[in-house]
C-alpha positions as CSV (number, residue, x, y, z in Angstrom):
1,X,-132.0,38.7,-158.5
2,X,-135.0,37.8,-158.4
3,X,-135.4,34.3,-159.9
4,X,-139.4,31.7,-161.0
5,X,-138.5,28.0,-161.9
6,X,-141.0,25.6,-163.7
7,X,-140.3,22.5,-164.6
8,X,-142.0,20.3,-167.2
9,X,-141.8,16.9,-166.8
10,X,-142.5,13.9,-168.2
11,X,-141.5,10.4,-170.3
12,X,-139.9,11.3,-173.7
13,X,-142.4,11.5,-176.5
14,X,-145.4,13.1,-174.5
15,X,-144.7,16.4,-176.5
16,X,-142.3,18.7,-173.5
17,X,-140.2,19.8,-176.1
18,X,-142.8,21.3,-178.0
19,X,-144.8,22.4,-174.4
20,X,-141.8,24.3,-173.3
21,X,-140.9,26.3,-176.6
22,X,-144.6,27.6,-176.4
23,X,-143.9,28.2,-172.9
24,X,-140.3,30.5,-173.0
25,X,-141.6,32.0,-176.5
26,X,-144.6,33.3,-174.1
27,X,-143.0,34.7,-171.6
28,X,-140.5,36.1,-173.8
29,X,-143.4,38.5,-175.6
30,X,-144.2,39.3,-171.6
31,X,-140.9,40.3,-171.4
32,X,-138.6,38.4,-168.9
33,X,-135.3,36.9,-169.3
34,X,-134.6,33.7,-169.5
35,X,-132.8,30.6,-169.2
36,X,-134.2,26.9,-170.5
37,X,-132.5,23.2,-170.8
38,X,-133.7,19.8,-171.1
39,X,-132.9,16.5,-169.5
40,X,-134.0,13.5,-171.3
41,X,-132.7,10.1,-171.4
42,X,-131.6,8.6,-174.8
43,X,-134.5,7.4,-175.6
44,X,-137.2,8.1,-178.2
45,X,-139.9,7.5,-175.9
46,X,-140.1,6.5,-172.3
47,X,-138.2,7.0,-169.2
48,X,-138.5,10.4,-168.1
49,X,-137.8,13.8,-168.8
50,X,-138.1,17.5,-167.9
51,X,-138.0,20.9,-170.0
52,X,-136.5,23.2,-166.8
53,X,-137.0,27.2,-167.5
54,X,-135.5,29.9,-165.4
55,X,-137.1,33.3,-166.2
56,X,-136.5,36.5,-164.0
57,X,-137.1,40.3,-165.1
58,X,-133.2,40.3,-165.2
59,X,-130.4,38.4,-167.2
60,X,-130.4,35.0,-166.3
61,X,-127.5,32.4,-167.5
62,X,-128.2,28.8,-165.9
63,X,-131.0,26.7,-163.9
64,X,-131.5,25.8,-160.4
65,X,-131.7,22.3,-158.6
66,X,-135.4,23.4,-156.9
67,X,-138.1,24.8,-158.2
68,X,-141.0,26.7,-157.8
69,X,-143.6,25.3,-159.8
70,X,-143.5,21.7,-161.8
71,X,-146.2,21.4,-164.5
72,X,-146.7,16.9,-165.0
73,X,-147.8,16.9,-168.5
74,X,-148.0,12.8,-167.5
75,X,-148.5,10.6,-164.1
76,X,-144.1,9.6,-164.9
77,X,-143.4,13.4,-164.4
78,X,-145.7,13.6,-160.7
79,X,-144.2,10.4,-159.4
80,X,-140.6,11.3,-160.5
81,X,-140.1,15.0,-159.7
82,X,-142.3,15.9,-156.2
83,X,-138.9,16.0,-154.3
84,X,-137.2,18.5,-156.2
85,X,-140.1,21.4,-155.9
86,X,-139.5,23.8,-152.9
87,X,-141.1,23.8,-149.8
88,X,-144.3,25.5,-150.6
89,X,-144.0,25.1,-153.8
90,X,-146.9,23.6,-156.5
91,X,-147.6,20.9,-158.5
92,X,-150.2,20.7,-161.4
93,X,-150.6,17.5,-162.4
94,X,-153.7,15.2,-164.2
95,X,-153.1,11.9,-163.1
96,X,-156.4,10.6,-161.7
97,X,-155.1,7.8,-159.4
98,X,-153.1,10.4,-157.7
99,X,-154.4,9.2,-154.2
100,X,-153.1,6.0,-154.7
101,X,-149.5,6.7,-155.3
102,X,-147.7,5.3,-151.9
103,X,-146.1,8.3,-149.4
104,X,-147.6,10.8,-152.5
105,X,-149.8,12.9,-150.3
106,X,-147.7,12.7,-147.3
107,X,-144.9,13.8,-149.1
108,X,-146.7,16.6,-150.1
109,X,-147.6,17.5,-147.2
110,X,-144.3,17.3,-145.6
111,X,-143.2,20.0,-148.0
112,X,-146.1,22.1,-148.1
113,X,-146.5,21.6,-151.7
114,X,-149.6,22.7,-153.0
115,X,-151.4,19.8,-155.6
116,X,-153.3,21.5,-158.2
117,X,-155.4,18.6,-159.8
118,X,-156.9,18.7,-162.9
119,X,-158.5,15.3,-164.5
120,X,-156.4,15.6,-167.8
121,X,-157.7,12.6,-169.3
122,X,-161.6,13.1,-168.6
123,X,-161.2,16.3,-169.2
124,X,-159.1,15.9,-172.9
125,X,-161.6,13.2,-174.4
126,X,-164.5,15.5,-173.6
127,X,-163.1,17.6,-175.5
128,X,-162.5,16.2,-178.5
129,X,-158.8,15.8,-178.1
130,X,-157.0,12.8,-177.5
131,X,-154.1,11.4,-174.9
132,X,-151.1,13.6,-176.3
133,X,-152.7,16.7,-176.3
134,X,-153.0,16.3,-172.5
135,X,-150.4,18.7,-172.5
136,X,-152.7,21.7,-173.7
137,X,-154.9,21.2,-170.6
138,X,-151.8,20.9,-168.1
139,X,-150.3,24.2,-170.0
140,X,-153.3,26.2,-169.7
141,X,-153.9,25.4,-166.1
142,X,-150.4,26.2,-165.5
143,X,-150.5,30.1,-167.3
144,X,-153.3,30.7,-165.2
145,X,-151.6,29.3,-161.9
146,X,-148.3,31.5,-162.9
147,X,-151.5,34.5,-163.3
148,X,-150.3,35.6,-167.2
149,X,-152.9,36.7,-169.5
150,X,-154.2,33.8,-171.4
151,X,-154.3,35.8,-175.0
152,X,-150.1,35.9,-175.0
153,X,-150.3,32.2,-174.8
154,X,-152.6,31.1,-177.3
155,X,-150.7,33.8,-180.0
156,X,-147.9,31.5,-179.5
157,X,-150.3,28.0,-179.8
158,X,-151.4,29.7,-182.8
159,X,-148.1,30.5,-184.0
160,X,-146.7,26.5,-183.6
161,X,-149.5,25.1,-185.3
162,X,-150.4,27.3,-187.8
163,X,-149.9,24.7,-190.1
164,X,-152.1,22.3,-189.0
165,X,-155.7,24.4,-188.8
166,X,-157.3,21.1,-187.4
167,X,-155.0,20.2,-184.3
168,X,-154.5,24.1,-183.4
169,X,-158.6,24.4,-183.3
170,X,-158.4,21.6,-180.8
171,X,-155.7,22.5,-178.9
172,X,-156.5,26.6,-178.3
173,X,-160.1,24.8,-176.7
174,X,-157.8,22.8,-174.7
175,X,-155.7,25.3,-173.5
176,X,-158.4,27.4,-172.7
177,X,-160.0,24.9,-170.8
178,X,-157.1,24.2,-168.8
179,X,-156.9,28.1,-168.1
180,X,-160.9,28.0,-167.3
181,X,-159.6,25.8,-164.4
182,X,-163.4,24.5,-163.4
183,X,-163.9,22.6,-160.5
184,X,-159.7,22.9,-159.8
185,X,-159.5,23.6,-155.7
186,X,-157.4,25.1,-154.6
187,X,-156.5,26.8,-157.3
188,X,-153.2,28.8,-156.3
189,X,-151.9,32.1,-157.9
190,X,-148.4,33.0,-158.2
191,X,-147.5,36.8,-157.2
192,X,-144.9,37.3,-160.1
193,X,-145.0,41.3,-161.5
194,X,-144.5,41.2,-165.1
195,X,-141.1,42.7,-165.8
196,X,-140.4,46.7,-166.8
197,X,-140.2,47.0,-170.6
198,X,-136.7,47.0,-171.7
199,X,-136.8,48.1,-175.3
200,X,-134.7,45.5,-176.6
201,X,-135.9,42.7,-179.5
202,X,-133.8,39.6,-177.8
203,X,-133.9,36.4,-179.2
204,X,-134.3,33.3,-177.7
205,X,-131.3,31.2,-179.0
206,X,-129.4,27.9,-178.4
207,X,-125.5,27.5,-178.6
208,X,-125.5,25.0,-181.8
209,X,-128.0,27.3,-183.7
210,X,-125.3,30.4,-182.7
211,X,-122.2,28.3,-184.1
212,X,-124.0,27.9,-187.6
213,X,-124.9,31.6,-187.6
214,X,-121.2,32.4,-186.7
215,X,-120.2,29.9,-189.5
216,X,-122.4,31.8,-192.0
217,X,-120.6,35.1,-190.7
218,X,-117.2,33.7,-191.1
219,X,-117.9,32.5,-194.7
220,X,-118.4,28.9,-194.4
221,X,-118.9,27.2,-197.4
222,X,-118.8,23.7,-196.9
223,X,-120.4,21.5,-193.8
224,X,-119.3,18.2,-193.1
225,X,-121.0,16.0,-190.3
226,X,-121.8,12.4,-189.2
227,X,-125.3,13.1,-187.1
228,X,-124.0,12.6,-183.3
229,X,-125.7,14.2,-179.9
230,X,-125.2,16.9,-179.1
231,X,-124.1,18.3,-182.3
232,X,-126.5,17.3,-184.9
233,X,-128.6,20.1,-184.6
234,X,-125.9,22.2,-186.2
235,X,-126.4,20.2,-189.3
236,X,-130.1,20.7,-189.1
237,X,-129.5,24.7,-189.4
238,X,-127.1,24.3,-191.8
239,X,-129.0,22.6,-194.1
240,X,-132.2,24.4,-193.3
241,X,-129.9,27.4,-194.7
242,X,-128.3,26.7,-197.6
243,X,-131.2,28.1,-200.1
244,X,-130.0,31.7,-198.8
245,X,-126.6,30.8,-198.5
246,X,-125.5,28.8,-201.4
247,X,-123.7,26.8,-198.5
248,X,-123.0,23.2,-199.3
249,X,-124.2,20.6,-196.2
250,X,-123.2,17.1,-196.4
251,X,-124.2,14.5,-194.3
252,X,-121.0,12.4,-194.6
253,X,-121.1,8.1,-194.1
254,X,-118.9,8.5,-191.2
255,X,-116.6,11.2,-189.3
256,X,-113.6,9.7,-190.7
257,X,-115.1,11.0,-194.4
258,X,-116.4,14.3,-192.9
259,X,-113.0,15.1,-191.7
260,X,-111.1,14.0,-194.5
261,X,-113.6,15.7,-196.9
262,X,-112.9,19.4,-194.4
263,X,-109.2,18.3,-195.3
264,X,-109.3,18.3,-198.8
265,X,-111.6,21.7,-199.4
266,X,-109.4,23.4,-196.9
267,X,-106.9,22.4,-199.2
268,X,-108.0,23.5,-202.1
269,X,-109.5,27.2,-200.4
270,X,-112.7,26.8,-199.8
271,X,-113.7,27.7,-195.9
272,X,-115.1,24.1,-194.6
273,X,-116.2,23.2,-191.3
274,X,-117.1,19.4,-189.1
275,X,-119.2,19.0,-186.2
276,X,-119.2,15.9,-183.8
277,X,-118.9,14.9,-180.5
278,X,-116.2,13.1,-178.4
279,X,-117.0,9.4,-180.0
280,X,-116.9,10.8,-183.3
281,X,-113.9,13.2,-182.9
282,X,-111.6,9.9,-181.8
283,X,-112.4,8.6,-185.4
284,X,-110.9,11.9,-186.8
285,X,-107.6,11.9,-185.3
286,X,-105.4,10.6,-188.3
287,X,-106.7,13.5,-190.1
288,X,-106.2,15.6,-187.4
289,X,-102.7,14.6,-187.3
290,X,-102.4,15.3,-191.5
291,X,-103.7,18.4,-191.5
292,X,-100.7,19.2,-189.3
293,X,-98.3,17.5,-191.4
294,X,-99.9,19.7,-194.6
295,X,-100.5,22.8,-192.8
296,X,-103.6,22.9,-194.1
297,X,-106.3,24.9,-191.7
298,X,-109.0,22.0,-190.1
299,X,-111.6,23.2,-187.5
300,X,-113.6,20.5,-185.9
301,X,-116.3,21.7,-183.2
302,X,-116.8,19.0,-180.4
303,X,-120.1,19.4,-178.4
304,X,-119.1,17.5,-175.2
305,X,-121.0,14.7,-173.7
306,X,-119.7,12.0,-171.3
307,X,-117.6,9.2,-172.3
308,X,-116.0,6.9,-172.0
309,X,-117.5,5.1,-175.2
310,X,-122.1,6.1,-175.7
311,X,-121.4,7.1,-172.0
312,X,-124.6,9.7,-171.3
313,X,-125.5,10.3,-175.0
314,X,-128.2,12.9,-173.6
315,X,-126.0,14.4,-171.2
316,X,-123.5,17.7,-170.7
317,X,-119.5,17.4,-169.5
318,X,-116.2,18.9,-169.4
319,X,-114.4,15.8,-169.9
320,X,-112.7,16.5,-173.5
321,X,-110.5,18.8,-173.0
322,X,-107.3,16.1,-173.1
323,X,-108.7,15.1,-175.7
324,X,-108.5,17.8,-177.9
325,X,-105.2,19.0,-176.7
326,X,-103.5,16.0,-177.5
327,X,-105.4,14.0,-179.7
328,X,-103.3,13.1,-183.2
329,X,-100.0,11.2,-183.3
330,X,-96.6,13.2,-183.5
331,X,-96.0,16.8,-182.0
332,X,-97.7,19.8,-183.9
333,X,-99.2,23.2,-183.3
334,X,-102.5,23.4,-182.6
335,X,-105.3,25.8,-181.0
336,X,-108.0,24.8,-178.3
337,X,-111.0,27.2,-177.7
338,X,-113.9,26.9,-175.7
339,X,-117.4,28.1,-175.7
340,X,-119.5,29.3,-173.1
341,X,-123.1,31.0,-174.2
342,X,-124.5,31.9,-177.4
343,X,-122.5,35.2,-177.8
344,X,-119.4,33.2,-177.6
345,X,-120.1,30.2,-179.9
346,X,-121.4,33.0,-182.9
347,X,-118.2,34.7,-182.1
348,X,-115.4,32.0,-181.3
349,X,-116.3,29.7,-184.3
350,X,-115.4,33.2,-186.6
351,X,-112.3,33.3,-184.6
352,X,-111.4,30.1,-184.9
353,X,-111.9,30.1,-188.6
354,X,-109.5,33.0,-189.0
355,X,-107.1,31.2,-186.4
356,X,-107.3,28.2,-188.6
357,X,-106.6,30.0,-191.4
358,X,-103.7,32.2,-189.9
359,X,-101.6,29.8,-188.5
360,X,-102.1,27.0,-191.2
361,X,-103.1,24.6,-188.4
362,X,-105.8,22.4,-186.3
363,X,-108.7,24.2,-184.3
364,X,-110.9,22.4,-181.8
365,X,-113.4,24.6,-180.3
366,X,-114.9,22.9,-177.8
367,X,-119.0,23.4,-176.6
368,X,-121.3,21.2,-174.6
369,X,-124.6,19.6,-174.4
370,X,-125.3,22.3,-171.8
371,X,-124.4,25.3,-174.6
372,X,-125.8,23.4,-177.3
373,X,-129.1,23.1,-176.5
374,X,-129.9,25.5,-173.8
375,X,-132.5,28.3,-174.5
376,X,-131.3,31.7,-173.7
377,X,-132.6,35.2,-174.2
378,X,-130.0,37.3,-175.5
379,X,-129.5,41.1,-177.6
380,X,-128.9,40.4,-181.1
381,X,-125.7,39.7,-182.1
382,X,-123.4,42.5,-183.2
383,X,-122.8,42.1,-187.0
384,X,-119.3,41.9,-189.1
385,X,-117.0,42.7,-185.8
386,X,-114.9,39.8,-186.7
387,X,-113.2,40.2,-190.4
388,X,-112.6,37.2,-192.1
389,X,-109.0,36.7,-192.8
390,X,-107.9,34.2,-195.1
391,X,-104.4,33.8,-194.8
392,X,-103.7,33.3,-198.9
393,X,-101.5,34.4,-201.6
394,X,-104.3,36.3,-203.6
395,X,-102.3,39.0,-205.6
396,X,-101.6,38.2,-208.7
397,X,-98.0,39.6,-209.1
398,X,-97.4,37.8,-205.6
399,X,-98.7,34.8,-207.3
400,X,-96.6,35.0,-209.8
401,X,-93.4,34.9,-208.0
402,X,-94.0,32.7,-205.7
403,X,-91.7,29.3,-206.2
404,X,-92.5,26.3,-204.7
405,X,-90.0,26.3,-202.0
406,X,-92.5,28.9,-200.8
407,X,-95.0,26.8,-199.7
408,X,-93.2,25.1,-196.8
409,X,-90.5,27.6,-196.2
410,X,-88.5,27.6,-193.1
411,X,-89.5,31.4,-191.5
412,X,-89.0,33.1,-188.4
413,X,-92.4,32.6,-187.7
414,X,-93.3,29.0,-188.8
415,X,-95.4,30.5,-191.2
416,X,-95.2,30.0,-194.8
417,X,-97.2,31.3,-198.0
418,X,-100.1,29.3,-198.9
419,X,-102.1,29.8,-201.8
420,X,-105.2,27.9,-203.7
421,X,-103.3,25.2,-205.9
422,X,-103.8,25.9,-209.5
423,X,-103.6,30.0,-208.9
424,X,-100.0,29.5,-209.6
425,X,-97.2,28.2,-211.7
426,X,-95.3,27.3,-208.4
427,X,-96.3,23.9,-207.7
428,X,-95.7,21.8,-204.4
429,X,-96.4,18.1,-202.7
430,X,-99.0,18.3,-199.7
431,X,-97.2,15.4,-198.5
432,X,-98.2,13.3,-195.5
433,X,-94.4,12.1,-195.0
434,X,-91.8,14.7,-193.4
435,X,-90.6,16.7,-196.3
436,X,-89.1,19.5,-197.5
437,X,-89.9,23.0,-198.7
438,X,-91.1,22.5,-201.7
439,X,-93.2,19.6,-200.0
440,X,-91.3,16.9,-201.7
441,X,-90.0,13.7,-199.0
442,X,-87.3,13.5,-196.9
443,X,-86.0,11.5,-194.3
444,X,-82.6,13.3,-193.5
445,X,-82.1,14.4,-190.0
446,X,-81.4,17.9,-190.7
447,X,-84.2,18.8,-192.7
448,X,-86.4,16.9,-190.9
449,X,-85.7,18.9,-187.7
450,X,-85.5,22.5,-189.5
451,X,-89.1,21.5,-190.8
452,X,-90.3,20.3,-187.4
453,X,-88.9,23.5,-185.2
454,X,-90.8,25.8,-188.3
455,X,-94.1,24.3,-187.4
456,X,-93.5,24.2,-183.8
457,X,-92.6,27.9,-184.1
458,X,-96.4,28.5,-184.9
459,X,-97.1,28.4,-181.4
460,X,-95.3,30.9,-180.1
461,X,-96.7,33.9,-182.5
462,X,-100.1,32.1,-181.4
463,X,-100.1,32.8,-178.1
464,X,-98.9,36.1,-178.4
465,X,-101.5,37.0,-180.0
466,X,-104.4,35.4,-178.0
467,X,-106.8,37.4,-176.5
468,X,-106.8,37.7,-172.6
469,X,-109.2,35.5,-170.3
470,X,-112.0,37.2,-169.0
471,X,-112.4,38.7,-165.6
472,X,-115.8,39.0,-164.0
473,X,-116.2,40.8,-160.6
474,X,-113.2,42.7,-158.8
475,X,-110.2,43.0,-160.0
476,X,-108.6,41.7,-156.5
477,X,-109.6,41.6,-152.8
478,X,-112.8,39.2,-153.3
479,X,-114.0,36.7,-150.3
480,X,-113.4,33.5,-152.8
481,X,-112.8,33.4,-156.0
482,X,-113.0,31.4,-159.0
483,X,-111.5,29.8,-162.4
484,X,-113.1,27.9,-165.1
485,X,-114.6,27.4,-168.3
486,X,-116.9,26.8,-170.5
487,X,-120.7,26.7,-169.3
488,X,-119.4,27.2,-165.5
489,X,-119.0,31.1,-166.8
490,X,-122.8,31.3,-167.2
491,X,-123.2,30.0,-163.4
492,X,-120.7,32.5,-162.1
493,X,-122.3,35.4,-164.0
494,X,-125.9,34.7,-161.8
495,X,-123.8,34.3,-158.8
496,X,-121.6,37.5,-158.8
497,X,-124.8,39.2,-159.8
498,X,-126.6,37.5,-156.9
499,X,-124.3,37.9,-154.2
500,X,-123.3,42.0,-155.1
501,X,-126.7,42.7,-153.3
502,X,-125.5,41.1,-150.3
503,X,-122.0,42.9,-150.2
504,X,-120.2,39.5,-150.8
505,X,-117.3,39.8,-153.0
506,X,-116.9,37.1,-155.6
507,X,-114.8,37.3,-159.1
508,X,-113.8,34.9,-161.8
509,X,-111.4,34.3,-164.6
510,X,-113.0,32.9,-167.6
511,X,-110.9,31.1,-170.0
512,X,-111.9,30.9,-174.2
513,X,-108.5,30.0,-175.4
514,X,-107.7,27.1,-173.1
515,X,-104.6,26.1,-175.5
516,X,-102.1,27.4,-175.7
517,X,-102.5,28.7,-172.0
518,X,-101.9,32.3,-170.8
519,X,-100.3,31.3,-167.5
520,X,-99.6,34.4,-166.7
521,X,-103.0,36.0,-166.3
522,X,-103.6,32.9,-164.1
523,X,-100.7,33.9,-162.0
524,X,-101.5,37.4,-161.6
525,X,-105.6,36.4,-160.7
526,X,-103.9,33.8,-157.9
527,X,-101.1,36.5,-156.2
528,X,-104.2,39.5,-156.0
529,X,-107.2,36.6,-155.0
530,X,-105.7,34.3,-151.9
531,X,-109.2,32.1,-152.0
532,X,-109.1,30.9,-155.5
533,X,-110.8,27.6,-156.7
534,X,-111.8,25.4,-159.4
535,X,-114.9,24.7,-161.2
536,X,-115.0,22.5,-164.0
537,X,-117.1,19.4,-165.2
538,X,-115.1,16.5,-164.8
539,X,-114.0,14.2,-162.5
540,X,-110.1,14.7,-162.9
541,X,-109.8,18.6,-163.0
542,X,-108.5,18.2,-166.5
543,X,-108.0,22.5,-166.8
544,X,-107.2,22.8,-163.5
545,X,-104.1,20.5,-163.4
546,X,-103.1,22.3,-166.3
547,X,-103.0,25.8,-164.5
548,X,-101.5,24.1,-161.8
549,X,-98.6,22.5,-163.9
550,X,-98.1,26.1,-165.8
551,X,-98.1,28.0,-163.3
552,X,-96.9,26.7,-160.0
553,X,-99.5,27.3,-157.8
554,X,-102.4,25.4,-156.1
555,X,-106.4,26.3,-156.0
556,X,-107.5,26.2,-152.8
557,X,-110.2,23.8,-153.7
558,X,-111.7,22.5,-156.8
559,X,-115.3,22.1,-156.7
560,X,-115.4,19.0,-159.7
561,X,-118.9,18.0,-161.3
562,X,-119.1,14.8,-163.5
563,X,-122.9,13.2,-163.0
564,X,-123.7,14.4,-166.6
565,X,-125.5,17.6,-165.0
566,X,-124.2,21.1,-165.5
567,X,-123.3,23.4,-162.5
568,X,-126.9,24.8,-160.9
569,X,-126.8,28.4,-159.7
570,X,-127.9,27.2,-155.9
571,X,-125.3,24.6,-155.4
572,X,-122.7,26.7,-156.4
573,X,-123.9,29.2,-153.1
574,X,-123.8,26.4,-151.2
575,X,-120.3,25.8,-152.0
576,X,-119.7,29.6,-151.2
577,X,-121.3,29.1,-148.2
578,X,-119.6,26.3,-147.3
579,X,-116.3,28.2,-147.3
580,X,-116.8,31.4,-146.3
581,X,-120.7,31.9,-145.1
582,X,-123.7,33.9,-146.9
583,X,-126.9,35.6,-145.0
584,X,-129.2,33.7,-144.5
585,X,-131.3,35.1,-147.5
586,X,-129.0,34.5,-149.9
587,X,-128.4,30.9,-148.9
């Protein structure tokens, strides 16, 4: 696979966010694949910060630790990020006192880095422009470095700032400027060969803005949130959407409200859905543990960030898994799914509703930073492949019979009739004490433990009918394998790719539904794979102790990651390497 990496680096506030989105949307029209994230501190401005894009002329699913090129929009970004470019690699920067910088050069030249220098502030007040459009000149010297027509670019300047005639004058001179690159020597060129037309419109989308399309799918009506990284952005598209949707968005006071607010139009039948992240999910417990008192459906997505408490605001995990599995006080059914890449969050979220729904219970579906905000090209989504399924009483003879003992009937199943209150005669308590059938309180010991065992029962007719983990690569006979979840699939998916060209055998068994757990495709993957390990983001193998405890048997390693960084596609093949040896080339 062949694989160019550019990072664009920076403080926070010296416009990379906006830098980078011209970038991908760029090459995108030129046709490659690709794969952007950010790292930034949680600051509003300061520190520093990079916008990392992976682009090859085939599918690409997660960043590398080195890179080719690094593009210093600011002298933070050259003094902070030299180490990490390749040997032989280049770095366009602007910062005049360059020379200066202690061990700068000789670093450099250690590496065989190539500095590409422009003057950036000289050069920007010359021009009419002023300190934070230094970014123009940096990104027009850049394009021409990476040897891409400069017209492709400046269509997607245009495109940005179309709304602002005066700054996009100013910065389409500076771009082209920075593409002119007069006096710059040397001035390097990239051999990159623009990719093979592939006849497919992808979009370039991040995992939040693919949960509130799958929302919209799955008939959302209602969105409850408390603003909290990495999940507010969900709440921006959602409220950016409700003049075609009729959608209500509410930014609630607090996550306790948000949840309690989902509670109640569950309740009542209308499809609602909360967003948070760890912090804000621990607020939402109690009602958590209500709604499986009630049986009413709750889904709560968690974009994962480090903990414990603020923890790395900014930055992607694993680590809540636990936490969703057994967060709430008192034993009750509940479902667990987790979220890899755009495709799945538009499609688990419509799941989860239905799940939710279904089985008259709680549904966490899990994301991260990493899937959150991670720019990835992708085919469009396949429309109305998931039907919504409600779960209600709707007919109206049904309706009419139904008796109140129906609503918290003891069945076979665990699941009883639920219907819209006020669409029948048949009335019933949603009663947070144990109680009966007809919902009404009790405290006797044989009633409370019929109603207990029905709602327990749930979870057997769940995870019969949960789909199947996912394998990638061989069936069986593979040099190592893997299990995991989450983002860790999109790492796995480069590296199978990667290593099929150098006859190395890899496969992996991705997990959505992480709870209840299929134990027994685990099984199955460990008795046909001998070399199978762990990769997960956290520091205490939280999955992987669970396979272990389910199914009796041991991973050969795990390979844990819990800095706040996801997995990168070329320490993962040195962890391959590690245990059973690549070529050289493949290193």
């Amino acid at each position: 696979m062949e694989r160019t990496v550019i990072r664009i680096a920076g403080q926070s506030g010296s416009g990379l966010v906006a830098t980078g989105e011209i970038f991908i949307k760029a090459l995108k029209t030129l046709g490659f694949h690709i794969y952007s994230d950010r790292e930034y501190p949680s600051l509003i401005k300061g520190g520093h910060a990079t916008f990392q894009i992976d682009f090859s002329p085939d599918e690409i699913r997660s960043n590398s630790t080195e890179v080719d090129v690094i593009m210093c929009v600011d002298r933070v970004g050259l003094h902070s990020y030299l180490e990490t470019v390749k040997d032989g690699g280049i770095v366009i920067h602007g910062d005049e006192r360059h020379e200066h910088v202690p061990g700068l050069l000789d670093k450099a030249k250690a590496k065989k880095v190539q500095l590409v220098y422009m003057p950036e502030r000289k050069t920007v007040y010359e021009n009419g422009g002023n300190l934070l459009m230094t970014n123009m000149i940096m990104l027009g010297l850049t394009w021409r470095v990476m040897g891409f027509p400069l017209e492709v670019l400046t269509d997607q300047i245009r495109h940005k700032f179309a709304a602002k005639p005066k700054l996009l004058e100013i910065d389409l001179k500076l771009v082209e400027v920075g593409y002119a690159a007069e006096g710059v020597e040397p001035l390097p060129q990239l051999d990159i060969d623009l990719p093979e037309p592939h006849g497919e419109d992808y979009m370039l989308i991040n995992g939040n803005e693919a949960i509130a399309l799958g929302a919209i799918h799955a008939g959302v009506r209602v969105y409850y949130a408390y603003p909290m990284s990495p999940s507010s952005s969900i709440l921006t598209v959602m409220a950016n959407a409700t003049a075609k949707t009729g959608m209500v968005v509410k930014q609630a006071e607090d996550e306790i409200t948000a949840a309690q607010m989902a509670n109640g139009s569950m309740h009542m039948g209308t499809r609602a859905l909360v967003g948070t992240s760890g912090g804000g999910f621990a607020l939402m417990t109690e009602t958590v543990s209500l709604s499986g008192m009630i049986e009413v459906p709750l889904v709560i997505i968690i974009v994962q960030r480090p903990g414990p408490a603020t923890g790395l605001p900014t930055w992607t995990t694993q680590g809540d898994l636990y936490l969703a599995m057994h967060a709430g006080h008192g034993e009750f059914p509940r479902i667990v799914i987790g979220c890899s890449d755009p495709e799945s969050c538009f499609e688990l979220i419509q799941q989860a509703m239905n799940m939710a729904d279904k089985y008259q219970t709680f549904v966490a579906v899990l994301s991260e930073k990493v899937i959150a905000e991670a720019r990835v090209t992708v085919a469009p989504f396949p429309q109305n492949t998931v039907p919504i399924e409600r779960g209600l009483v709707l007919d109206e003879a049904e309706l009419k019979a139904l008796k109140s003992t129906d609503r918290y009937g003891i069945t076979e199943s665990g699941i009883s009739k639920r219907w819209i209150p006020g669409r029948s005669e048949a009335a019933f308590c949603a009663n947070s004490d144990e109680h009966l059938e007809d919902g009404s309180l009790t405290e006797d010991a044989g009633p409370s433990k019929a109603m207990f065992d029905k709602r327990l029962r749930k979870m057997d007719a769940i995870k019969r009918d949960l789909p199947k983990p996912q394998l990638f690569g061989p069936a069986e006979g593979a040099d190592i394998s893997f299990i995991g979840w989450g983002s860790t699939k999109n790492v796995m998916r480069d590296v199978i790719a990667h290593c099929e060209a150098a006859d190395v055998k890899i496969n992996y068994l991705h997990y959505d539904y992480l709870w209840p757990l299929d134990e027994g495709s685990a099984v199955r993957f460990f008795e046909t794979n001998p070399n199978v390990n762990l990769l997960e983001g956290n520091a205490t193998a939280q999955f992987g102790l669970l396979v272990e405890e389910k199914t009796g048997k041991k991973f050969n390693e795990k390979f844990l990651k819990y800095d706040g960084r996801p997995f990168f596609f070329d320490e993962v093949l040195h962890f391959i390497d590690r245990k059973i040896g690549l070529p050289l080339n493949f290193k």
